[in-house]
N, C-alpha and C positions, 0 to 999 in steps of 0.2 A: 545423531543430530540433536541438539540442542535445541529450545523454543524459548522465544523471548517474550517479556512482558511489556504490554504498555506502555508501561512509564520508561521503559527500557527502549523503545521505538522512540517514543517522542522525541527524548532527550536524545535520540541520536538523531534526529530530522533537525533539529536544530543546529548540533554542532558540525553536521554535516553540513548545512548552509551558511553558518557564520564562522566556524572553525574554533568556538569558544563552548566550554559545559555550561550548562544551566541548570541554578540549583534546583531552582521551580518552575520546570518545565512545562509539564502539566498545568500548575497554575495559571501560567503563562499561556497555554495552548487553547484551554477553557478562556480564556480572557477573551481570547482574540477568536475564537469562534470557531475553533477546528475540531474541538472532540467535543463531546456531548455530555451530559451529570454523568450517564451511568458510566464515559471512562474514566472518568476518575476515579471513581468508586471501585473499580475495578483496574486499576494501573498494577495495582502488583499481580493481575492472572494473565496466563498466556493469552497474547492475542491469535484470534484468525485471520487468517489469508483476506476473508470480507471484510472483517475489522479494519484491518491492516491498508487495505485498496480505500476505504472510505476515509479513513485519516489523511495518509499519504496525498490522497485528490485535494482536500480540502486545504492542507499544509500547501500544494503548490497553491492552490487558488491564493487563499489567503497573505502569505509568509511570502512567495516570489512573483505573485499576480501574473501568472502568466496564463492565459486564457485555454480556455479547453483546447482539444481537438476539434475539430467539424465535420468531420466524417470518418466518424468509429464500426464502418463496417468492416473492418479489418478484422474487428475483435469476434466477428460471426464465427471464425474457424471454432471457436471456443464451444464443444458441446454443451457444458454447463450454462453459458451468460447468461441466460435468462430464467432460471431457476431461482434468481432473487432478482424480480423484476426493480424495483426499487434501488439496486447496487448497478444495475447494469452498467449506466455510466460510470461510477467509481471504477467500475473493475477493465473498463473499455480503455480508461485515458489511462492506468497504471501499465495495463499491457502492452498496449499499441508506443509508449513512451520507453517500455523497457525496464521498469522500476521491477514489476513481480515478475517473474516467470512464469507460464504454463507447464504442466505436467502432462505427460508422454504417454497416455496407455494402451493398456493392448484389449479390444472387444472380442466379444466370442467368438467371431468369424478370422481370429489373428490378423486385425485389421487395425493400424495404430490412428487415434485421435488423442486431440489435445483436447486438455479441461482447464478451469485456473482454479477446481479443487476449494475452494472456498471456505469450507468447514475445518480444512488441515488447520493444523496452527504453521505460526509461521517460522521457520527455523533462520536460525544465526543465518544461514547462511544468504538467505531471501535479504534478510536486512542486511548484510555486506553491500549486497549488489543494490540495493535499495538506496543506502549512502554514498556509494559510486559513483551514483546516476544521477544525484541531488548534487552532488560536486562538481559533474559535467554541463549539466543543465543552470549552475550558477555562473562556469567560468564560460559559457556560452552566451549569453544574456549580458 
């Protein structure tokens, strides 16, 4: 599996919602208040799954205005969510919407929960289904 970058996420949140590339994505994304100085700075290193969930939230907020969830206790099954109290929400509305996926594992007792893994990077494959979901949730609306 492959991991994508930044700037490789962005520019596909967009063309996933408008159907067109954008040269200056980032530019663009910074402009309008979705990623922060240091993503840009960092557009060409692998994003995290955290990373990843904070962008993605803020690209719907901003880019489709569609308003949060309002009751994200769904996302409690998540052992990790609260391990970056700060991301919680980010990581509630991409889950519970279907954008990220949770991962599967096995505890010491061979007892499976689910995490949403945060620190991984985020593989090609996370963002397939991430532009999917952005294209469902546009021809929805």
């Amino acid at each position: 599996m492959s991991c994508v970058r930044k700037a490789e996420l962005i520019a596909g949140l967009y063309q996933a919602l408008t159907g067109e590339a954008v040269s200056d994505a980032t530019d663009r994304a910074f402009g309008r208040g979705w990623i922060e100085a240091h993503d840009r700075k960092e557009a060409e290193e692998n994003i995290s799954r955290l990373d990843a969930a904070r962008i993605v939230h803020l690209f719907l907020l901003k880019e489709t205005e569609i308003p949060d969830l309002k009751d994200i206790s769904g996302a409690a099954v998540l052992r990790d969510l609260y391990d970056c109290r700060v991301c919680v929400n980010h990581i509630a509305q991409v889950y519970l919407r279907g954008l990220i996926a949770a991962a599967e594992i096995e505890g010491i007792s061979k007892e499976k929960f689910l995490i949403f893994d945060g620190k991984a990077s985020l593989t090609d494959e996370d963002a397939v289904r991430i532009y999917e979901r952005i294209r469902c949730i546009k021809q929805d609306s």
